[in-house]
C-alpha positions as CSV (number, residue, x, y, z in Angstrom):
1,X,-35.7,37.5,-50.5
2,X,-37.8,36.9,-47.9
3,X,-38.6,32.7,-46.8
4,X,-41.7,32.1,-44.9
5,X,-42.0,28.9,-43.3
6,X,-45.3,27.7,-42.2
7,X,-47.1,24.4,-41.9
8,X,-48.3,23.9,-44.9
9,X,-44.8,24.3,-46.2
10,X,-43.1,22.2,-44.0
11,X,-43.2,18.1,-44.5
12,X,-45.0,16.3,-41.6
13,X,-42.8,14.0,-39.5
14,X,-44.9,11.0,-40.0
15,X,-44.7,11.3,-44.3
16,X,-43.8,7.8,-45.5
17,X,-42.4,7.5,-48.7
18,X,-43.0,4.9,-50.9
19,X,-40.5,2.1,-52.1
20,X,-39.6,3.0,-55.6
21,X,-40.0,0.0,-58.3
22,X,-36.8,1.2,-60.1
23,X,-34.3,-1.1,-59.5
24,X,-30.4,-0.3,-59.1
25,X,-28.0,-1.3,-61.3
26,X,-24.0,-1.1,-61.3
27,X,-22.5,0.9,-64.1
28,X,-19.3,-0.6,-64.9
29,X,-16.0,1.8,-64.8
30,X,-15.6,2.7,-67.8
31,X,-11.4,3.1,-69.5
32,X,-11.3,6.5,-69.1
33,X,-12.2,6.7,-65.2
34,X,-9.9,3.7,-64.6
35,X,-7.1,5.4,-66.3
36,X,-7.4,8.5,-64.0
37,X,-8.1,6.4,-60.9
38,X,-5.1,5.0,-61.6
39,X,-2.7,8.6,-62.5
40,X,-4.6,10.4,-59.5
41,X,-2.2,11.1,-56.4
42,X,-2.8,12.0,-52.8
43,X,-3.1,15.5,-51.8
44,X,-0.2,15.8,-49.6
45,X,2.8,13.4,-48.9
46,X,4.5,11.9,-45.3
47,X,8.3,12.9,-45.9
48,X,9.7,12.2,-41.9
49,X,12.5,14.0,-40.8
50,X,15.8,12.9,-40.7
51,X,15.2,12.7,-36.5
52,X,12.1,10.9,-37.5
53,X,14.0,8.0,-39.2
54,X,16.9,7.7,-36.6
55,X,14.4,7.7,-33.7
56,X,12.4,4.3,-35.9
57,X,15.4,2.9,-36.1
58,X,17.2,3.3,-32.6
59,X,14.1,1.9,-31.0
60,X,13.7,-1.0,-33.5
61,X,16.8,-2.1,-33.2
62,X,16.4,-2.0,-29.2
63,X,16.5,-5.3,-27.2
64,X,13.3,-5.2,-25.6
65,X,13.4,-4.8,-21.5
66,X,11.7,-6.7,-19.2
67,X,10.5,-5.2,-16.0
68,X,10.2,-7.9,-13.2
69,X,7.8,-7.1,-10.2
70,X,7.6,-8.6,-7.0
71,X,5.3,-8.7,-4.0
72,X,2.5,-10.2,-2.4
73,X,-1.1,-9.5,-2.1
74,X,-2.6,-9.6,1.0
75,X,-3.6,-13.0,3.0
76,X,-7.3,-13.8,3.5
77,X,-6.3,-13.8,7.1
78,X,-5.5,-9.6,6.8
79,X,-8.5,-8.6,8.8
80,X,-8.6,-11.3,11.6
81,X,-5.0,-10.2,12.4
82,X,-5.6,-6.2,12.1
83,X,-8.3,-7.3,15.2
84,X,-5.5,-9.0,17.2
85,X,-2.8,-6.0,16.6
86,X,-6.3,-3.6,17.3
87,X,-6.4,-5.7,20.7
88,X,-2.5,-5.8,21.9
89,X,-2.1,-1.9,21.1
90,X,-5.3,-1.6,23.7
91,X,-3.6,-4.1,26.5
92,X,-0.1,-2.2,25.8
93,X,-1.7,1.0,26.0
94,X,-3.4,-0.3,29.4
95,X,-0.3,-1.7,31.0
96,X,2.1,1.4,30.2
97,X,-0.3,4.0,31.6
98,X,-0.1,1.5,34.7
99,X,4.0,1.9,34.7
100,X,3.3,5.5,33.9
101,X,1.2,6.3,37.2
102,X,3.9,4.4,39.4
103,X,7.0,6.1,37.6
104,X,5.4,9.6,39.0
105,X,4.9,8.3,42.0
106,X,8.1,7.0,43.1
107,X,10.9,8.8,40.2
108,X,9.1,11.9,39.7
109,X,11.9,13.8,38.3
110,X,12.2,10.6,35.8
111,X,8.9,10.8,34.3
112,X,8.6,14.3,33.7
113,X,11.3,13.5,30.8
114,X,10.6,12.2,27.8
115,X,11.5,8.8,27.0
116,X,10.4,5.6,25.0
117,X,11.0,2.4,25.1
118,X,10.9,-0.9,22.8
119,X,11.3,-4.8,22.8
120,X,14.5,-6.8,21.5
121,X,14.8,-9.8,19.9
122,X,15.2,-11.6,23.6
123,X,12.2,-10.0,25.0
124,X,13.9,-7.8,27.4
125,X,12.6,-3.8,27.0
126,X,15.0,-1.1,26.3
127,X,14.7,2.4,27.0
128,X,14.9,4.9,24.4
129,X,15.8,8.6,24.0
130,X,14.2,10.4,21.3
131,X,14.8,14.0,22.6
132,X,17.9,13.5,24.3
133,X,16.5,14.5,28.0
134,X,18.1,11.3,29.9
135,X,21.7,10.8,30.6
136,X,22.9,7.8,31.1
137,X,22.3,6.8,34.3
138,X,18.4,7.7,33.6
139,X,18.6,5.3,30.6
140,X,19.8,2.4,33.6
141,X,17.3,3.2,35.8
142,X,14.7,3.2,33.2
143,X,15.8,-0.6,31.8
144,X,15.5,-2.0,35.2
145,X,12.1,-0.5,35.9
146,X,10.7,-1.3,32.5
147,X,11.8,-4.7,32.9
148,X,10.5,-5.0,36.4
149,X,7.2,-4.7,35.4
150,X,5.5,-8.3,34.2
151,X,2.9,-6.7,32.6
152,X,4.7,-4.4,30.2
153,X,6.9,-6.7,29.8
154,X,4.0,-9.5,28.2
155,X,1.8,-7.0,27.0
156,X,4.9,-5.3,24.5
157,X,6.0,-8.9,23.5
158,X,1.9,-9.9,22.6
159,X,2.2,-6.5,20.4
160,X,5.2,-6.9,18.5
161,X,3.9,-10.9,17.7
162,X,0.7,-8.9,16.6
163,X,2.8,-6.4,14.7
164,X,4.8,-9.2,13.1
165,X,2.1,-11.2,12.0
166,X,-0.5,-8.1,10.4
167,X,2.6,-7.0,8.5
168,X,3.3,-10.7,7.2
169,X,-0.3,-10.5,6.5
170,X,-0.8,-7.6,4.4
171,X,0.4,-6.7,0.7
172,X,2.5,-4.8,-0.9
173,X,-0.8,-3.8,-3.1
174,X,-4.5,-3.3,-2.1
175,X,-4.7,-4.1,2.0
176,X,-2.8,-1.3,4.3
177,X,0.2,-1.1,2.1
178,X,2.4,-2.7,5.4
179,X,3.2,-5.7,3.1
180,X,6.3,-3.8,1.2
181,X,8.2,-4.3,4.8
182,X,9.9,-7.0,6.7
183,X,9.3,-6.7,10.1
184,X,10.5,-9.5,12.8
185,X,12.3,-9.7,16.2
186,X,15.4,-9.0,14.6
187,X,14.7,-5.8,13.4
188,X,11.5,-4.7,15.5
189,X,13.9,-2.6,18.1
190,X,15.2,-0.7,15.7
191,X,12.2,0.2,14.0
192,X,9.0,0.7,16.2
193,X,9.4,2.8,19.8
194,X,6.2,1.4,22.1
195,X,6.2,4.8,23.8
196,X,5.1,7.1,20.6
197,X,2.1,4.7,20.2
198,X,0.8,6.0,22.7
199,X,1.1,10.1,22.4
200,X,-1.4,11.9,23.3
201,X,-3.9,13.0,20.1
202,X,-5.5,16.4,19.7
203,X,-8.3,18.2,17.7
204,X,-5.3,19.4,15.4
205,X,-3.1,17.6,13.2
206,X,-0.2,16.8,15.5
207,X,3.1,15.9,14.0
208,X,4.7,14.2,16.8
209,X,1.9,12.2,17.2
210,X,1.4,11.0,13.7
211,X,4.7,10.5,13.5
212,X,4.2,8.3,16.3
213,X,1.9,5.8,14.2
214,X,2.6,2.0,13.5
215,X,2.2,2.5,10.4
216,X,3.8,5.8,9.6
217,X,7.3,4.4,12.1
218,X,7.2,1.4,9.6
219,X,7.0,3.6,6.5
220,X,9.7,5.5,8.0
221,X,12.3,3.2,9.7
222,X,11.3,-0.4,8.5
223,X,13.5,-2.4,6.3
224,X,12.4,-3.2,2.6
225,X,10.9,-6.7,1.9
226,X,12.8,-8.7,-0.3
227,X,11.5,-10.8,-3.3
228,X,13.1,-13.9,-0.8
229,X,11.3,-12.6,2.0
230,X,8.2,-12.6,-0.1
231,X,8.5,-16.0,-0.9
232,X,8.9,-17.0,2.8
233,X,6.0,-15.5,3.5
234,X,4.5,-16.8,0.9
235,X,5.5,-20.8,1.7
236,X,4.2,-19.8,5.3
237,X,1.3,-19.1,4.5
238,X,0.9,-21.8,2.0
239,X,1.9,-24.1,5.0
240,X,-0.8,-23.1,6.9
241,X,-3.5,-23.2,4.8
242,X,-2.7,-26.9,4.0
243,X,-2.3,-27.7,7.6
244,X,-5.6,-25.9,8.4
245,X,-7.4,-28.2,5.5
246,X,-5.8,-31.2,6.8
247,X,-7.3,-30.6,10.3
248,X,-10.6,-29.7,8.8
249,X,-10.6,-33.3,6.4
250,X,-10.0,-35.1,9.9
251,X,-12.6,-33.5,11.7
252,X,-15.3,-34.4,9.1
């Protein structure tokens, strides 16, 4: 059979229709529908397996376990210090070049090996050997001419203060992720080598010098913040916050 569908047999989109005056009234149930309301049953029945059940009941019968987390976010202070640790990298930068240029001129033979250097907990500078190019009497000559030069000497004790104080600074969420460290004169030595700062970067990803990174030696040699060394930094900061508000209140 054959439908034709054309306008006059089509309803228009604006039709109305009008309210009907009949009004609606509810039939009661009568005995017969309650009786097979109540006889009817479902279509298909939930019979869990035997795993089912011992599964519900191992894990109902579980103690439940509570996952403690601990950390820090990052201090209101993050970016002012990241602009202090941006400024001692440039003036360590400036002042090894400066060693650099006079190590060629007078121990030629001793800067054409490859060495690095770092800061201890007293301040003096250590040399480092990272490809295993000095002997040991290059590693005694290299102590006493890093530590005969003033300018390193203050310019890689400004950057590990810096270094101290942005990690202390930053979180362990959000921030530059530095926070999950603990990094002080203790342990800077054996963690951050002043020399790979400061290798040379090219057009192509260069392993040695990422690897070189502040951030990527911390990742990689840094020691684990603690949920006490947290809570130090923590009641440091704390500390100076209310020491800054007190100043402020007796200025005004």
């Amino acid at each position: 059979m054959d439908i034709s569908l054309t306008a006059g047999s089509t309803l228009a989109s604006t039709l109305r229709l009008n309210q009907s005056s009949q009004t609606l009234t509810a039939q009661p149930i009568s005995e017969d529908q309650k009786s097979a309301f109540s006889n009817a049953t479902p279509a298909a029945i939930y019979h869990p397996s035997e795993a089912a059940q011992a599964l519900t009941q191992t894990t109902s019968t579980q103690p439940m376990v509570v996952v403690n987390t601990y950390g820090r976010p990052p201090s209101a202070d993050f970016p002012a210090m990241a602009k202090l640790h941006q400024g001692a990298f440039y003036g360590l930068k400036s002042a090894f070049e400066e060693f650099k240029s006079a190590l060629e001129s007078t121990f030629p033979d001793l800067a054409e090996k490859k060495f690095g250097f770092t800061i201890e907990a007293d301040g003096k500078l250590k040399a480092l050997n990272p490809a295993g190019e000095l002997s040991a009497t290059d590693m005694d000559q290299l102590d006493k001419l890093l530590n005969a030069s003033g300018s390193l000497k203050s310019a890689a004790g400004t950057y590990r203060d810096a270094s101290i104080d942005l990690v202390a600074a930053d979180g362990n969420w959000g921030g530059s992720y530095l926070g999950d460290y603990q990094l002080d004169e203790d342990n800077f030595a054996s963690t951050i080598d002043l020399a790979a700062l400061f290798i040379p970067k090219t057009n192509t990803l260069n392993p040695e010098a990422i690897a070189g990174w502040f951030s990527h030696q911390l990742w990689s040699k840094g020691e684990l913040a603690t949920p006490e060394t947290h809570a130090t930094i923590l009641a440091s900061r704390d500390a100076t916050r209310q020491a800054q508000e007190k100043a402020e209140a007796a200025k005004a």
